[in-house]
C-alpha positions as CSV (number, residue, x, y, z in Angstrom):
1,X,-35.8,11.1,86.3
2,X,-33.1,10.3,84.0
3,X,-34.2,9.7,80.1
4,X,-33.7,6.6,78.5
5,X,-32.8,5.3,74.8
6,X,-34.7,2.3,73.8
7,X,-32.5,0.3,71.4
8,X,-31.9,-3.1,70.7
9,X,-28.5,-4.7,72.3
10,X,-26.6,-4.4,68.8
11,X,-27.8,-0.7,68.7
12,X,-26.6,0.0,71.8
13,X,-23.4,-1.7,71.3
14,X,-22.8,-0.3,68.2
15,X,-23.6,4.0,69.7
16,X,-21.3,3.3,72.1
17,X,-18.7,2.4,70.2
18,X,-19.3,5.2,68.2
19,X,-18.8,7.7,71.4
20,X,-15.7,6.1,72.5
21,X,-12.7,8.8,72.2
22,X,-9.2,8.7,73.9
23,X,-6.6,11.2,74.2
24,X,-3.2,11.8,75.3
25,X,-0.5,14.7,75.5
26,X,-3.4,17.5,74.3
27,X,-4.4,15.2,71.3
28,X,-8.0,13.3,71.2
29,X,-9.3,10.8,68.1
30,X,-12.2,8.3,68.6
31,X,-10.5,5.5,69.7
32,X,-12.6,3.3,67.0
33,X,-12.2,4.1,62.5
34,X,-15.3,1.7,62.2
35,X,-16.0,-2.4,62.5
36,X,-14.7,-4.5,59.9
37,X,-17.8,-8.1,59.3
38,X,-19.1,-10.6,57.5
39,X,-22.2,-11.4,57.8
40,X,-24.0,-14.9,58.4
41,X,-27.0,-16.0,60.2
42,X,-25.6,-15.8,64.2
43,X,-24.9,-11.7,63.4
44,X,-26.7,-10.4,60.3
45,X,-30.2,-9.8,62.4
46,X,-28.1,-8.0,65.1
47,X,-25.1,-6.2,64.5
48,X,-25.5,-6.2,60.9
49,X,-29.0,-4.3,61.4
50,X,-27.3,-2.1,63.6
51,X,-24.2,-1.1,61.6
52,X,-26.7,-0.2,58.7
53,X,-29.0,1.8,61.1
54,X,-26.1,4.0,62.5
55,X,-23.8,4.0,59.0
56,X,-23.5,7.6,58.9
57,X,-21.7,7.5,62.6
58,X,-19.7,4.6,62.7
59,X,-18.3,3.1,58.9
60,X,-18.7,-0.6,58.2
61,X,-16.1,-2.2,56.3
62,X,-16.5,-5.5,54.4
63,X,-13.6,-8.6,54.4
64,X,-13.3,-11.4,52.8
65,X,-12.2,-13.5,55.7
66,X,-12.6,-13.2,59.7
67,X,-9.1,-14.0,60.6
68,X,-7.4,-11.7,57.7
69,X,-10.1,-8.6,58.8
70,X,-8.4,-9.0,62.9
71,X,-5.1,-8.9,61.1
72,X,-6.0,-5.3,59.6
73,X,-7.5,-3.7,62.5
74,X,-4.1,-4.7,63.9
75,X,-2.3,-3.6,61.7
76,X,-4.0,-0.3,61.7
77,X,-4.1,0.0,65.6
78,X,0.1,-0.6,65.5
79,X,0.6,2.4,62.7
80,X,-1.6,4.1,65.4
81,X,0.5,3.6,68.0
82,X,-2.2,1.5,70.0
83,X,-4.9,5.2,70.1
84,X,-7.3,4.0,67.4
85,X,-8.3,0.4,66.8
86,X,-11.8,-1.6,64.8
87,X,-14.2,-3.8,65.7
88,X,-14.4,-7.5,64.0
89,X,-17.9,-8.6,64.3
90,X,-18.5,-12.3,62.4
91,X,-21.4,-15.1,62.5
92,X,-21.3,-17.8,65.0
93,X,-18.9,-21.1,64.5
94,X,-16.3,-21.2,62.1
95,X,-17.1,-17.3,61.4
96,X,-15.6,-16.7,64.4
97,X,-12.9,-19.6,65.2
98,X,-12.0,-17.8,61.9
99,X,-10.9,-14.9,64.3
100,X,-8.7,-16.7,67.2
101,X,-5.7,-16.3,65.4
102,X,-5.9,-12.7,64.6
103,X,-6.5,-12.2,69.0
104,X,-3.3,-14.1,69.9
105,X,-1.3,-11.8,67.6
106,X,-2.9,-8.6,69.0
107,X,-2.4,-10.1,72.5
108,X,0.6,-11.3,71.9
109,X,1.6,-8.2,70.0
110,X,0.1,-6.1,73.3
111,X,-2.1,-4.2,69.9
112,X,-5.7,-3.6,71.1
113,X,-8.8,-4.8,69.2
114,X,-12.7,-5.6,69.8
115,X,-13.9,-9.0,68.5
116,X,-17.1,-8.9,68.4
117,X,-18.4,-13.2,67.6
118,X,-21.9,-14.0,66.9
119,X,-22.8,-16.9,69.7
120,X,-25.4,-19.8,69.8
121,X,-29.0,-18.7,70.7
122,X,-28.7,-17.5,75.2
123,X,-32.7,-18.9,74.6
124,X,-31.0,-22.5,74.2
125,X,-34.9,-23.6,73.0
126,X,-33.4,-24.1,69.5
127,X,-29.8,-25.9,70.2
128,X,-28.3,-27.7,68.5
129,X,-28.2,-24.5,66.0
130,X,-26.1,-24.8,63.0
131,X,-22.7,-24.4,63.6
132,X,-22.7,-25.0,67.3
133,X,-20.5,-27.2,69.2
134,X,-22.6,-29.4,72.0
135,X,-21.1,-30.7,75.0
136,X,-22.4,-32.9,76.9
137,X,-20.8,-31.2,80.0
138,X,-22.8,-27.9,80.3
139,X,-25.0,-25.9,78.1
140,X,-22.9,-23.0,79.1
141,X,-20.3,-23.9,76.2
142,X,-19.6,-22.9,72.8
143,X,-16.8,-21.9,70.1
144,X,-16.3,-18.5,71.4
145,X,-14.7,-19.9,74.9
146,X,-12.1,-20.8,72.5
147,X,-11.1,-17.1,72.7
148,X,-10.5,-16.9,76.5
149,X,-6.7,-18.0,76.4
150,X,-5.9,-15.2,73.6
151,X,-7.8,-12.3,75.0
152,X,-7.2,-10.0,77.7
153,X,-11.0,-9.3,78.4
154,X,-13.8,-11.7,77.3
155,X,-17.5,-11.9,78.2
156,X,-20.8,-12.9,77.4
157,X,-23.9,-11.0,76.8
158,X,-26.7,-12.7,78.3
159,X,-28.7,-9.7,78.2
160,X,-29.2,-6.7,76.8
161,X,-28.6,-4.6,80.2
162,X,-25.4,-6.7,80.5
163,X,-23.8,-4.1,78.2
164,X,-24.1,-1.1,80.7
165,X,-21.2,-2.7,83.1
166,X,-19.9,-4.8,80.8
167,X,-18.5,-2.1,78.0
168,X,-16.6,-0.1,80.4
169,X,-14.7,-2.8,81.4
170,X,-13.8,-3.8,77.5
171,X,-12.7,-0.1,76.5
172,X,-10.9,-0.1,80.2
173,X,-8.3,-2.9,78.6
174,X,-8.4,-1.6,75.3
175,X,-7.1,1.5,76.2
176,X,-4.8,0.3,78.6
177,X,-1.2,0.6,78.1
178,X,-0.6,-2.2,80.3
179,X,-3.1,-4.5,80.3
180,X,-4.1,-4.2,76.5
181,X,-4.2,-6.5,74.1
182,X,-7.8,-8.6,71.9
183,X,-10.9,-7.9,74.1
184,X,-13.8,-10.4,73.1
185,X,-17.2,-10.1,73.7
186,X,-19.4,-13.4,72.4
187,X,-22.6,-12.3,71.5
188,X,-25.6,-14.8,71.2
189,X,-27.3,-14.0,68.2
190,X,-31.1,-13.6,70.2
191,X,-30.1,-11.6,72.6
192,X,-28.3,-9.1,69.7
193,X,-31.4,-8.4,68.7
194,X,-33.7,-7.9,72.2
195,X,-34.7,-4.4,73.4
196,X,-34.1,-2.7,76.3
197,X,-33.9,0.8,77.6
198,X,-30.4,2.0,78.2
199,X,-29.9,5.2,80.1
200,X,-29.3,7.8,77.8
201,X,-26.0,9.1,79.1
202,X,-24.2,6.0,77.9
203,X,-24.1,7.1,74.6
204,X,-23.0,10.8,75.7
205,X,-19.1,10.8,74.5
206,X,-16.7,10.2,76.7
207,X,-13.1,10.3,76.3
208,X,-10.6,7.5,77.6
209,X,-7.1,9.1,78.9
210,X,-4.3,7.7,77.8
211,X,-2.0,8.3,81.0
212,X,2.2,8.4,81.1
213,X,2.8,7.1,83.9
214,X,6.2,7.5,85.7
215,X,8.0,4.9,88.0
216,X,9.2,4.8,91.8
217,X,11.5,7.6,92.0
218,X,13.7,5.5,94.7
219,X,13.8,2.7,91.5
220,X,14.4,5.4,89.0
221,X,17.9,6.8,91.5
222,X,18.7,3.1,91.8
223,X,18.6,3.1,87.9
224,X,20.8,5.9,87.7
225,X,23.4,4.5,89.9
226,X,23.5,1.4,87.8
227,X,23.9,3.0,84.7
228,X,26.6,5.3,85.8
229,X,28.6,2.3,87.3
230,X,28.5,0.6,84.1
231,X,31.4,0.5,81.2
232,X,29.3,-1.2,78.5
233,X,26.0,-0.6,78.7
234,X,24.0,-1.3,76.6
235,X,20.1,-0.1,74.8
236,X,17.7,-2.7,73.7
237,X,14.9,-0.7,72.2
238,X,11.5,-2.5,71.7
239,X,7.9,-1.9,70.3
240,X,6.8,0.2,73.5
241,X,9.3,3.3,72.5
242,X,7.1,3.3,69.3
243,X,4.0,3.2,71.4
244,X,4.9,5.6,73.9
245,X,5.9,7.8,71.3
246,X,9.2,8.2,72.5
247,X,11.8,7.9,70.1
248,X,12.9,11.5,70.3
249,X,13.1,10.9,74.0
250,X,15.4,8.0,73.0
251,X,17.5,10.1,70.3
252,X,18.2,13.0,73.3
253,X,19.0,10.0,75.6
254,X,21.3,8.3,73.3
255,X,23.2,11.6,72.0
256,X,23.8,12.7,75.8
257,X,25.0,9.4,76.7
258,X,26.5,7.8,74.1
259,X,24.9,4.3,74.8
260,X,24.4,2.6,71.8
261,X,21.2,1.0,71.0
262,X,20.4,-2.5,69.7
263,X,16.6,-3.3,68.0
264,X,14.2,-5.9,68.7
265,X,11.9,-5.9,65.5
266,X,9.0,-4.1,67.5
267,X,11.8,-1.4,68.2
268,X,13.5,-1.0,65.0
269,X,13.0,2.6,63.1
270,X,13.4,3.6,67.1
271,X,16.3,5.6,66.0
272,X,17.3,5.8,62.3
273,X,19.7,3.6,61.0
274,X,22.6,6.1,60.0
275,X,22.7,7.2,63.7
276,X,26.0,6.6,64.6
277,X,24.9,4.7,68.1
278,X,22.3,2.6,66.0
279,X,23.9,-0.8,66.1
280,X,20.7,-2.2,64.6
281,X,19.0,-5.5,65.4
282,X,19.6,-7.4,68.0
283,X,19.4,-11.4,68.6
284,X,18.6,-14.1,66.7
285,X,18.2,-12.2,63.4
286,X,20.9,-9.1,64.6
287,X,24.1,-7.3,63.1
288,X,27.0,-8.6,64.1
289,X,28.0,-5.2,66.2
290,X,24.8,-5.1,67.9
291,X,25.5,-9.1,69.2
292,X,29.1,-8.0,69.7
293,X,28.3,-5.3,72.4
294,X,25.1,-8.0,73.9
295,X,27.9,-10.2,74.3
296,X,30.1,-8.1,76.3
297,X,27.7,-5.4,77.8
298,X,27.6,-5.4,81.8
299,X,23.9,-3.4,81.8
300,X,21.0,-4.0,79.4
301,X,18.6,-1.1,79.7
302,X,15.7,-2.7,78.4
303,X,12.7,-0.3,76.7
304,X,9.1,-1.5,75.8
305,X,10.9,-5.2,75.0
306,X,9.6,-8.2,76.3
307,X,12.7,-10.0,75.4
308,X,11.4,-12.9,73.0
309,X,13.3,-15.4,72.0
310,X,14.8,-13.8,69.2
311,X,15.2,-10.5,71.0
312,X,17.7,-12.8,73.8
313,X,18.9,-15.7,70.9
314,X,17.3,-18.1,73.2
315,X,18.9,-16.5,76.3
316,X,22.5,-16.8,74.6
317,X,22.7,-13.2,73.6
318,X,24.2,-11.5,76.9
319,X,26.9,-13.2,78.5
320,X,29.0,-11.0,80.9
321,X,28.7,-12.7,84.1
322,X,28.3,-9.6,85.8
323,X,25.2,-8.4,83.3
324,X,22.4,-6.3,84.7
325,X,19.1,-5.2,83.6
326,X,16.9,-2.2,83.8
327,X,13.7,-2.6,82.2
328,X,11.7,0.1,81.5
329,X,8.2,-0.8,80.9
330,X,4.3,0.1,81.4
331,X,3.6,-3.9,82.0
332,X,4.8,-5.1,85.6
333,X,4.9,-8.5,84.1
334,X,7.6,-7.7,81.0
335,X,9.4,-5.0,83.5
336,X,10.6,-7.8,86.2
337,X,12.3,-10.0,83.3
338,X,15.4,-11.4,83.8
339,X,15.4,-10.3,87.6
340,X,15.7,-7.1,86.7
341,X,15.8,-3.3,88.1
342,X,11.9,-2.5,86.8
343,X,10.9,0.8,86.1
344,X,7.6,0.2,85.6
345,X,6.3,3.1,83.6
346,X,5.9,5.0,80.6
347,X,9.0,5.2,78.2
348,X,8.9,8.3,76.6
349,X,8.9,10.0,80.3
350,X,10.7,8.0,82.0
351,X,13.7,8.9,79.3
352,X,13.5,12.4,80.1
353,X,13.9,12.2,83.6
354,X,16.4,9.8,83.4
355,X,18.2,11.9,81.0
356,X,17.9,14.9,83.4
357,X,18.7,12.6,86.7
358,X,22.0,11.7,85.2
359,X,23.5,14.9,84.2
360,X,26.7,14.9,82.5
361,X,27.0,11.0,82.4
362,X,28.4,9.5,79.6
363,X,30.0,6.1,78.5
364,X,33.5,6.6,77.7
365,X,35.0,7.5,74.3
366,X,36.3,4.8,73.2
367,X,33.3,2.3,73.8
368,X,31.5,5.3,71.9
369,X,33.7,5.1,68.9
370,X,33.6,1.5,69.4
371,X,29.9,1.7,68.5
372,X,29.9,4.1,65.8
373,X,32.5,2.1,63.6
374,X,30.0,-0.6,64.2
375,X,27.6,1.3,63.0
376,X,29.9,1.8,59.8
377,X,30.9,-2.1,59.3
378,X,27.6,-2.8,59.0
379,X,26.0,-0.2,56.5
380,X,29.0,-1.5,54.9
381,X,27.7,-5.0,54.9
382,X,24.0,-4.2,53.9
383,X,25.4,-2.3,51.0
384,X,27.3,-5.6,50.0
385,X,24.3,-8.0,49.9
386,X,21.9,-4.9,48.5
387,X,24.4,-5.1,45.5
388,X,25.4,-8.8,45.4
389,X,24.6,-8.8,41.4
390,X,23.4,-12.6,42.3
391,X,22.5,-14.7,39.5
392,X,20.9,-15.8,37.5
393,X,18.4,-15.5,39.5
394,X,17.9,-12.5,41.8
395,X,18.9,-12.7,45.9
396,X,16.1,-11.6,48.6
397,X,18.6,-9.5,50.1
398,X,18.8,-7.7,46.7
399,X,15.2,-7.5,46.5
400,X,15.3,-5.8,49.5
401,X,17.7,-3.5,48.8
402,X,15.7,-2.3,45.3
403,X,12.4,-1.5,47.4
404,X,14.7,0.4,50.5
405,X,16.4,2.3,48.0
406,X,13.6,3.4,45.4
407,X,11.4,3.9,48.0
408,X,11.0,7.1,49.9
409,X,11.9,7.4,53.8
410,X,8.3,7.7,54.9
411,X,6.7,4.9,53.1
412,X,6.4,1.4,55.0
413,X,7.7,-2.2,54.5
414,X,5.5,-4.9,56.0
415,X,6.4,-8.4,56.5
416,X,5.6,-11.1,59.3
417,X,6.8,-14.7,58.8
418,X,9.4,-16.7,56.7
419,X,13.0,-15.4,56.0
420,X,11.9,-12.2,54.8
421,X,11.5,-11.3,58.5
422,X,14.8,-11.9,59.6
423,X,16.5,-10.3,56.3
424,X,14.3,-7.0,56.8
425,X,15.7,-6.7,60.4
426,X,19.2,-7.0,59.6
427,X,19.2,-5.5,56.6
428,X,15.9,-2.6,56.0
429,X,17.6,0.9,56.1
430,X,14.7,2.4,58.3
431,X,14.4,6.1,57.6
432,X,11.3,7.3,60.1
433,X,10.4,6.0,63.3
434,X,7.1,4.1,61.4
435,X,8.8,3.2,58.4
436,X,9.4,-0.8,59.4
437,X,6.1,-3.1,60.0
438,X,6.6,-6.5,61.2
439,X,4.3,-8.6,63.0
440,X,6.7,-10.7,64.5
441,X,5.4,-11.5,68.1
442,X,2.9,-14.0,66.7
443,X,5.0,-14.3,63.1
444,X,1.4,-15.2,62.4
445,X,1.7,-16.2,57.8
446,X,-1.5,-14.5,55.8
447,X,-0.5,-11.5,58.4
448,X,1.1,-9.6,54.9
449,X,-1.5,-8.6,52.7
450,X,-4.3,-8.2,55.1
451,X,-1.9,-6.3,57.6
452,X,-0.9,-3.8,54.5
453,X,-4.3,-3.0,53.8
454,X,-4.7,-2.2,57.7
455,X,-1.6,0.2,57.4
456,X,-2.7,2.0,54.2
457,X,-5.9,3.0,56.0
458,X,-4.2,4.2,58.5
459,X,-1.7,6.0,56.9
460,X,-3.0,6.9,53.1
461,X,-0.4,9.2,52.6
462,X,2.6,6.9,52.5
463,X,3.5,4.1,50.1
464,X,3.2,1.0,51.8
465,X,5.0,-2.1,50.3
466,X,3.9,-5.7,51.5
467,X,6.9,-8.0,51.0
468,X,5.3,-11.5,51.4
469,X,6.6,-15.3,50.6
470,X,4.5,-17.6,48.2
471,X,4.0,-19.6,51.2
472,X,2.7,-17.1,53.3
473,X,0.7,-15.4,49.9
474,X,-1.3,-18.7,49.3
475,X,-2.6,-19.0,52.7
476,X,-4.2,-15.4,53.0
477,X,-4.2,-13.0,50.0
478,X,-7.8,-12.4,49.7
479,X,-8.1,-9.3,51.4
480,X,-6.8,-8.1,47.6
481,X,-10.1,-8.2,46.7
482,X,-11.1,-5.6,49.3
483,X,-8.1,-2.8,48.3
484,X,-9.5,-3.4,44.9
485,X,-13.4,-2.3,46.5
486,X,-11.9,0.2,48.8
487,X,-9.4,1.8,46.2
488,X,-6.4,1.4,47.8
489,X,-2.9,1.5,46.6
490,X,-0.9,-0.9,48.3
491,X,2.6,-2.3,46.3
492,X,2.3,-5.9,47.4
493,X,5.8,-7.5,46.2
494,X,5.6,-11.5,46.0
495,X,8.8,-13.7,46.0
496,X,8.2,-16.9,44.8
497,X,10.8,-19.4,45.9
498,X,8.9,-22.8,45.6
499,X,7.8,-23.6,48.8
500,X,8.4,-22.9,52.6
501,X,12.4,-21.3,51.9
502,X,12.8,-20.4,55.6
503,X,11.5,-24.0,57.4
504,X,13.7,-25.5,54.7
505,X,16.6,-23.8,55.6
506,X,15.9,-24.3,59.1
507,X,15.2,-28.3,58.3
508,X,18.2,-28.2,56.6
509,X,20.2,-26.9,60.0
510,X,18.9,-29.6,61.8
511,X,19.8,-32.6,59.4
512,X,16.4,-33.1,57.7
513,X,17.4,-31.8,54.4
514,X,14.0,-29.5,53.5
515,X,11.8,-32.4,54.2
516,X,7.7,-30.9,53.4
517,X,9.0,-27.5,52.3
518,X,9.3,-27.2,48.6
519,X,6.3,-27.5,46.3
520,X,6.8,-30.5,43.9
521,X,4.9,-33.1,42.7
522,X,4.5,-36.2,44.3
523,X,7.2,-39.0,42.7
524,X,6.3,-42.8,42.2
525,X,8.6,-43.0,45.4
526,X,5.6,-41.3,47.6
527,X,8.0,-38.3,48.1
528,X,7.5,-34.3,47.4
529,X,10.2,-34.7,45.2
530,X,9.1,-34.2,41.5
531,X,9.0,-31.6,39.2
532,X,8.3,-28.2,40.6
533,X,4.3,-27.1,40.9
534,X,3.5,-24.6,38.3
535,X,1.7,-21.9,40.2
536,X,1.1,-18.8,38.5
537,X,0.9,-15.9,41.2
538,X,0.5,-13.4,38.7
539,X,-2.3,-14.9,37.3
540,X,-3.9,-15.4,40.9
541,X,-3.3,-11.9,41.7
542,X,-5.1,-10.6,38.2
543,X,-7.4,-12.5,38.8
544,X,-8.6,-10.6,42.4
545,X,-8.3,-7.0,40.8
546,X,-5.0,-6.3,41.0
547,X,-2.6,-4.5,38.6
548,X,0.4,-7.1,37.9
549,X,3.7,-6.6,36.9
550,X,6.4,-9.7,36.5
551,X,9.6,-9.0,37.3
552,X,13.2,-11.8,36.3
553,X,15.8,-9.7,37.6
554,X,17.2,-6.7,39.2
555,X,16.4,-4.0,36.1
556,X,13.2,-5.5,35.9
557,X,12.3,-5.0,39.4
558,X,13.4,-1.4,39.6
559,X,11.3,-0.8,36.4
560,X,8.2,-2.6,37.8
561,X,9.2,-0.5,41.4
562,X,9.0,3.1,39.4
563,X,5.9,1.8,37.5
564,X,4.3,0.7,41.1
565,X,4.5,4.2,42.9
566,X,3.4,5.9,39.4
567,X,0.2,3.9,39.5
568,X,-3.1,5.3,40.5
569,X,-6.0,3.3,41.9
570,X,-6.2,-0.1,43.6
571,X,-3.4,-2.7,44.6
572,X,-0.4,-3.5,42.5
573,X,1.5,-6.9,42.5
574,X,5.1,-6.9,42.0
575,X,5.6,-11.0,41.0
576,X,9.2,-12.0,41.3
577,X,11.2,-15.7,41.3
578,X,14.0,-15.4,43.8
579,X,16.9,-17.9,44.6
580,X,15.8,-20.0,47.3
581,X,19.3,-21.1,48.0
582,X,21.3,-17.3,48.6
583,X,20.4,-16.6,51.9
584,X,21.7,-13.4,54.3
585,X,23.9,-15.2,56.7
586,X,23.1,-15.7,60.6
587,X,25.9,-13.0,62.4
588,X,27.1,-13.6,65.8
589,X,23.9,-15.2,67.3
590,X,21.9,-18.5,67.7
591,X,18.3,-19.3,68.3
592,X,17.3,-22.4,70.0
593,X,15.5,-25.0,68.0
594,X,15.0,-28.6,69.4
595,X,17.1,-31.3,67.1
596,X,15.9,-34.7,67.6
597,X,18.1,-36.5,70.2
598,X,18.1,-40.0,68.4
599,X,18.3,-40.3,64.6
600,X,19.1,-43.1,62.1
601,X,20.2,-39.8,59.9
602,X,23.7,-39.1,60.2
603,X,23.0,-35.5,59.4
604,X,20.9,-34.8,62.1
605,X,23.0,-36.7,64.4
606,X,25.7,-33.7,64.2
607,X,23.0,-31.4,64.2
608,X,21.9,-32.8,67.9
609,X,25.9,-32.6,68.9
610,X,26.1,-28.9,67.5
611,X,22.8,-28.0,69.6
612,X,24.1,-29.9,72.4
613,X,27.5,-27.6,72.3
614,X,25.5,-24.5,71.2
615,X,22.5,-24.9,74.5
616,X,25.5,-24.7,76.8
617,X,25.6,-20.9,76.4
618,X,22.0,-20.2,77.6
619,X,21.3,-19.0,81.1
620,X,19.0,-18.0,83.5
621,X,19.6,-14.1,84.7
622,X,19.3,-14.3,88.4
């Protein structure tokens, strides 16, 4: 007779958890560092009891927000390469709407992570509850359906026993290549706490393989064929060459071909920038030799992209008429893009036989050389705006340029939405393969600080330095507070430009002048157009736990840099006012962004006829 192991469903949950490892190429981790939660009444009972009662064997971690808690264990899972993730366990209602956001950017992002909501009583005795949503439709409703559309698993636990088939299934799309992404499991807050006697062996360990998979070899000799009847191909390099591990896969490719490489920001650091076939990023936010070769290139070989807007400038980027694609990918769905060749599998192998398969292919010397002086032009150009001696106040792109240059090749950058995004693309020097972190699939603002503290867990020996807009510091910087309690160093640099700087460029573009994106007073004529609001971010930041040094200019930010890395202890806040108005130009690309079509504004009349002319050059791929 098998033995059982009477626990409570929040026990049980929680053991298991603490069993799950994974492994891949010889190497095996658990697959989980520990659960990140905040407590309230639909999950303190439950899984709080249970991450007490098993503390020694799997660590709890305490935020101070739900969504900014998903946005580190995503963070953490990326630096991971997608083989070690958290759990986010939170209270029922807004506790856990709190957490939506953070699941569409680790599906979006294809970054795995277990959300683990508290849930209205399964009992239903004592509904309404506080916090609960009624419909008058079914009883079968609450928040956490909310999370269906942004995860790639979801269920809900009825009852304890529920767990035994229901588990398996999470940690199958978790540690899915393919298929992975937020996995949700809505708890009801009753049924977290019922007993029942779980057979024993489910809390044996048991380790997940991560597989390499390889694709059709009739696919894999078409791709060859294609590549050698190409003149300009041409590498886009995406976020699955860092998951796949492959970027020495890529390098040997590369250097035996000569095809030069352009970066989505998933894939930059996917070869280093001073390699001579690095062209650097591509699309929207690209160099101006890696749109160049887009432009004329006849095959895209696309690896681990899944060709966003920015990635294709709106589908304006490639426009040979004769342009093919090979897309190299573990997900069916992202291979097939742009109708192309799919070899649907994993990258780092299917490089290598590639690489073997083709033999002594390679592009011809010129295009080569083409590439490389490229390559030149454009570490030219960075070097330019990295030393642009702007004033009086100081440039981003300078800013930039201080942290890439003072810092060392193995520390991180970490950015996700305003113009700091597109500037760190074009212009970040990225030394090692994990060097660059952008969360840029979701662009998701509050992503910064939380997401820093995420990548310093996972990575403790390396500087990491959080480059984040006022805008994007005001809505989420409160996960300062827990690098202060967990004694982490983490160089959090915060350019305050007076408002939403990117939107009000981009408002600008289309004829609207920055309307909403500058803070400012309120003027007796009703508009956002007074005096600017004095915030003090220093101040704020002191205020958390952090050290804080202000910074007015270039010297003082190299100073306040040295002084940064020198520190020992918890978080360190670099504050710095940066021109809002000297921005890194746009180089060879467009992105598409709707201008409206009738105006009383002559402004955004011509911004409509310049859309009109520029959505001419987008086009399906067929």
């Amino acid at each position: 007779m098998s033995s059982t192991k009477r626990l409570t469903m929040a026990q049980a949950l929680v053991l298991y958890l603490a069993n799950q490892y994974v492994a891949r190429d010889g190497k095996e981790n658990p697959f989980f560092a520990g659960a990140w939660g905040i407590f309230g009444h639909g999950n303190v009972a439950g899984m709080g009891q249970a991450l007490q009662q098993f503390a020694d064997h799997f660590r709890y971690y305490q935020s101070r927000n739900e969504q900014a808690q998903v946005h580190a264990a995503v963070a953490y899972a990326k630096m991971k390469n997608r083989l070690q993730t958290f759990a986010c366990t939170s209270s029922i209602g807004p506790g856990a709407t709190n957490m939506i956001t953070g699941a569409a950017v680790a599906t979006v992002n294809r970054i795995p992570v277990l959300l683990l909501p508290g849930d209205i009583f399964a009992e239903r005795l004592q509904a309404p509850v506080l916090q609960q949503l009624e419909s008058e439709h079914s009883q079968d409703v609450s928040v956490n359906d909310c999370f269906k559309p942004v995860s790639r698993y979801w269920d809900r636990i009825y009852r304890p026993e529920q767990l035994i088939l229901s588990l398996p299934e999470a940690m199958r799309v978790l540690t899915s290549p393919a298929d992975t992404g937020a996995v949700t499991l809505a708890l009801p807050q009753d049924v977290q706490t019922e007993a029942y006697d779980y057979p024993a062996s489910m809390f044996e360990k048991r380790v997940w393989h991560i597989p390499r998979n390889r694709p059709d070899i009739a696919m894999r000799e078409r791709a060859v064929e294609w590549i050698r009847a190409s003149q300009k191909p041409l590498i886009v390099a995406g976020g699955g060459v860092h998951y796949s591990e492959a970027t020495a896969a890529l390098g040997a490719f590369v250097e035996k071909t000569g095809i030069p490489v352009g970066e989505s920001q998933a894939g930059k650091g996917a070869l280093p920038y001073d390699h001579p076939l690095n062209l650097g990023a591509l699309g929207a936010t690209g160099t101006e030799g890696a749109n160049i070769v887009a432009r004329e290139a006849d095959l895209i070989i696309g690896i681990g992209t899944r060709y966003s807007d920015f990635t294709s400038a709106s589908k304006t980027a490639f426009q040979n008429p004769d342009v093919r694609f090979i897309n190299i990918n573990v997900m069916e769905f992202d291979a097939y893009k742009h109708h192309a060749l799919p070899l649907v599998g994993d990258a780092q192998v299917t490089l290598e036989e590639l690489t073997a398969a083709l033999g002594d292919y390679q592009v011809n010397a010129a295009y080569r050389s083409r590439a490389q002086e490229l390559n030149q032009q454009w570490d030219a150009e960075v070097e330019r705006i990295y030393n642009l001696e702007h004033g009086p106040l100081i440039s981003q792109g300078e800013v930039i340029g201080a942290v890439n240059m003072l810092s060392r090749p193995q520390d991180v950058v970490l950015c996700a939405a305003g113009s700091l995004p597109g500037d760190l693309h074009k212009l970040w020097r990225t030394r090692d393969p994990k060097g660059y972190h952008l969360e840029y699939g979701f662009s998701t603002m509050g992503y910064e600080i939380a997401g820093g503290l995420g990548v310093k867990m996972a990575a403790p020996e390396r500087d990491v330095y959080v480059m984040v807009g006022d805008g994007s510091f005001l809505m989420m910087h409160t996960e300062i507070v827990t690098m202060v309690q967990e004694q982490l160093k983490v160089i959090i640099l915060v350019l305050d430009n007076h408002g939403y700087s990117s939107i009000g460029g981009l408002s600008k573009s289309v004829g609207s002048d920055g309307f909403g994106t500058k803070y400012r007073y309120r003027t007796e004529s009703q508009h956002l157009d007074g005096e600017t609001l004095p915030i003090d971010f220093a101040a704020n930041c002191a205020s958390l736990g952090a050290h804080v040094i202000k910074a007015s200019n270039r010297d003082d930010l190299a100073d306040a840099l040295r002084k940064a890395q020198q520190h020992e202890g918890g978080p360190v806040c670099i504050v710095i006012e940066v021109d809002r108005s000297q921005r890194v130009s746009g180089y060879e690309s467009w992105w598409d962004v709707a201008v409206a079509e009738v105006s009383d504004n002559p402004a955004v009349e011509q911004a409509r006829s310049d859309y009109e002319t520029a959505k001419a050059r987008e086009k399906y791929y067929l």
